[in-house]
VEXDREN-2710 file (C-alpha; in Angstrom, 1 decimal):
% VEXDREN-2710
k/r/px/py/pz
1/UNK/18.4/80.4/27.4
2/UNK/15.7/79.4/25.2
3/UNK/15.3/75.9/23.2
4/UNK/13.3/74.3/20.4
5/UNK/11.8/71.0/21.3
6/UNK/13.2/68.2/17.7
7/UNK/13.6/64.6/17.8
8/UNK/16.5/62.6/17.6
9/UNK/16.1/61.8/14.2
10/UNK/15.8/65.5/12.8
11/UNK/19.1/66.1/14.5
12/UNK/22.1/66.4/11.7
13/UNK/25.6/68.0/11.6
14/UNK/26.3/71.8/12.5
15/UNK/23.2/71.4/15.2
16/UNK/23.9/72.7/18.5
17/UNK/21.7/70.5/20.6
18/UNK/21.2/70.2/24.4
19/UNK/20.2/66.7/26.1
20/UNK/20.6/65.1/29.2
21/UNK/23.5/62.3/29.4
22/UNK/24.0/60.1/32.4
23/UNK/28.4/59.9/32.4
24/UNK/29.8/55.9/33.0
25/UNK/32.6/57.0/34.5
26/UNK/30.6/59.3/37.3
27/UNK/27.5/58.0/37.2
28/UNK/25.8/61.4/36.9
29/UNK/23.1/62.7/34.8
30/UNK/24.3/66.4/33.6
31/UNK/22.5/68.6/30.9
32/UNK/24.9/68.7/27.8
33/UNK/25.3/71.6/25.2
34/UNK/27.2/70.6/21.9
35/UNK/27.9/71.1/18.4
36/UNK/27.3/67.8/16.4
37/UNK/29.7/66.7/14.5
38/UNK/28.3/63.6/13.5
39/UNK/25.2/62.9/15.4
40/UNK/25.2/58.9/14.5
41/UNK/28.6/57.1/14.0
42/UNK/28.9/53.4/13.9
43/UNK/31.9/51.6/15.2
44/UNK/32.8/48.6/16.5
45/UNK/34.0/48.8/20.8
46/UNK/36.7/46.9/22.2
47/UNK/34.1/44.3/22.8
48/UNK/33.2/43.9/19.2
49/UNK/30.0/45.4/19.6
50/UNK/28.6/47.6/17.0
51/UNK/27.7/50.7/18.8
52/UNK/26.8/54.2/17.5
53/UNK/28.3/57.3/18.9
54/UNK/27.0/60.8/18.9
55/UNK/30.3/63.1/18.5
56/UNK/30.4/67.0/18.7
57/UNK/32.4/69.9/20.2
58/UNK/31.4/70.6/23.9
59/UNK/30.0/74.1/24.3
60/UNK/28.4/74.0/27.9
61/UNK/27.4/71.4/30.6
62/UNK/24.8/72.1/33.2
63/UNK/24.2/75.6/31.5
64/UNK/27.8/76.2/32.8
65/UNK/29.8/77.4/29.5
66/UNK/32.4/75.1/29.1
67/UNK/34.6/78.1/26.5
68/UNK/32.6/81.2/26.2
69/UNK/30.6/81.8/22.6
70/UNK/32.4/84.7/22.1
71/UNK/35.9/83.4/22.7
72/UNK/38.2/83.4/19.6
73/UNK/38.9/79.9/19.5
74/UNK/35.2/79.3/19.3
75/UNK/34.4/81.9/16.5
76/UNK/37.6/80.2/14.5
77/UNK/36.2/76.6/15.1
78/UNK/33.0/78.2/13.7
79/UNK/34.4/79.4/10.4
80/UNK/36.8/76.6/9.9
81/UNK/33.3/74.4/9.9
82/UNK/31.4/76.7/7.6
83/UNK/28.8/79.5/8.0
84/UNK/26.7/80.2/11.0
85/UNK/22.9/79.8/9.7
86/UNK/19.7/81.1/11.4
87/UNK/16.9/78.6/13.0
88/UNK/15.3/81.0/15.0
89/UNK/16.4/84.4/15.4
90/UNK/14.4/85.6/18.3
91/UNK/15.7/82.9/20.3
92/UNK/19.5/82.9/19.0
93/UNK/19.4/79.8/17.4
94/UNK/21.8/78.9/15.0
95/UNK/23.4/76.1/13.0
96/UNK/27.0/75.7/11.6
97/UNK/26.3/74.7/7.8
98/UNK/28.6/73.0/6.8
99/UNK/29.6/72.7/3.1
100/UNK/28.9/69.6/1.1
101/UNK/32.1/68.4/0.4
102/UNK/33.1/68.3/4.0
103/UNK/30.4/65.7/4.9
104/UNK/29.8/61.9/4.1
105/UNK/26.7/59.4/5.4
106/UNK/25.3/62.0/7.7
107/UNK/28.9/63.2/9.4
108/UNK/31.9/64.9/9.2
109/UNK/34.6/63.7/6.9
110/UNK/38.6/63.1/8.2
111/UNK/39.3/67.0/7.1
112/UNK/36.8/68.7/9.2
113/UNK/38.5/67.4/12.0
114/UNK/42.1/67.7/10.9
115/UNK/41.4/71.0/9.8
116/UNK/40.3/72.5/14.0
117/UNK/43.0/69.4/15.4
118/UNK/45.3/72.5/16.6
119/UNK/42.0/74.5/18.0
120/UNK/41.2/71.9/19.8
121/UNK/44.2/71.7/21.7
122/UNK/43.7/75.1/23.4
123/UNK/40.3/74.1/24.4
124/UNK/39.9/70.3/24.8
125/UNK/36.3/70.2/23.4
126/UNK/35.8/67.4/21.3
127/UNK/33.7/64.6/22.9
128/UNK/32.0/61.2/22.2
129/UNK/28.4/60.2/23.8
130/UNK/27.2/56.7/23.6
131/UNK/23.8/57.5/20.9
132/UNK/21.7/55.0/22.7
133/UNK/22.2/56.5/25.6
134/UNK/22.0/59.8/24.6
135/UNK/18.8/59.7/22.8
136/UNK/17.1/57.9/26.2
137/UNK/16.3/61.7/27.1
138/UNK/14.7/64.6/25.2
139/UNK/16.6/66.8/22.6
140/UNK/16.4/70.6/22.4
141/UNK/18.5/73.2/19.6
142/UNK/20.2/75.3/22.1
143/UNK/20.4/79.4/21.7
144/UNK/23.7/80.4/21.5
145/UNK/24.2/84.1/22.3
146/UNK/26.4/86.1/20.3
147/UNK/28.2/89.0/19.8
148/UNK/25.8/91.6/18.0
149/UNK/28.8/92.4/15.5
150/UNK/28.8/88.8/14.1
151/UNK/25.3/88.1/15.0
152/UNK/24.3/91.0/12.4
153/UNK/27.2/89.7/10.0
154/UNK/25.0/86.3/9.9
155/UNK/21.8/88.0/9.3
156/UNK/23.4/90.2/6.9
157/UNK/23.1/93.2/8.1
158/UNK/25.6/96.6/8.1
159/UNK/26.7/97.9/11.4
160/UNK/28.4/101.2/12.3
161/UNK/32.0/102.0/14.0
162/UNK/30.4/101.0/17.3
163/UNK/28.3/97.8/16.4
164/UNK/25.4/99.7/16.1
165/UNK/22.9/98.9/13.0
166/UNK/22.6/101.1/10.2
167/UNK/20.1/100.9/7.7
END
């Protein structure tokens, strides 16, 4: 699969991201794929701490698929969020823009996530990283292989009967 090299600080909402993310509960350090969904939340822990979290929808973890791209649950979480947008096409990677209305202070509002609450309960995907422990390692956009239907949908193009492209 390839990647882009970005910083923590270029990384924003619809990104699908990979970085390495050392579990509390296991101890382990495992490569994580995900969608953000709000890549720097602040709240308070039951500590009263303020912390940040990073918070997105799980795709893979150590390069093992958590749901497959081309599932339909994933393609539905995709257009409930907004339109799939090109970063690179030679290396499949995409964003999920997101339109305006649906975001506040660099995040996802209350009705992104209300609105994929019953996806979500067919594949349990949604997850919360600690952001100061998540930006300890590197950050790479992730390709995301899809379909060729839908990936020529995104780049606009028109395909025949059998997904083949017509000019």
């Amino acid at each position: 699969m390839a990647r882009i090299g970005t910083s923590w600080n270029r990384v924003d909402v619809g990104d699908i991201i990979t970085f390495n993310y050392k579990s509390k509960s296991t101890g382990k350090t495992r490569l994580q794929t995900i969608l953000v969904l709000n890549p720097k939340y602040f709240i308070t822990d039951s500590e009263g701490q303020r912390v940040f979290q990073l918070i997105g929808l799980k795709l893979a973890e150590q390069r093992v698929r958590t749901i497959k791209e081309a599932s339909k649950v994933v393609t539905d979480i995709f257009n409930k969020l907004g339109t799939l947008e090109v970063i690179d096409e030679k290396k499949d990677i995409y964003r999920v823009r997101m339109k305006k209305q649906d975001l506040f202070w660099g995040g996802a509002k209350d009705i992104v996530y209300r609105r994929i609450r019953y996806l979500l309960k067919k594949e349990p995907i949604y997850r919360t990283y600690d952001w100061e422990q998540a930006r300890k390692s590197g950050v790479f956009y992730e390709s995301l292989p899809l379909p060729p239907a839908l990936k020529n949908r995104i780049l606009g193009r028109r395909t025949g009967p059998s997904g083949e492209r017509v000019l």
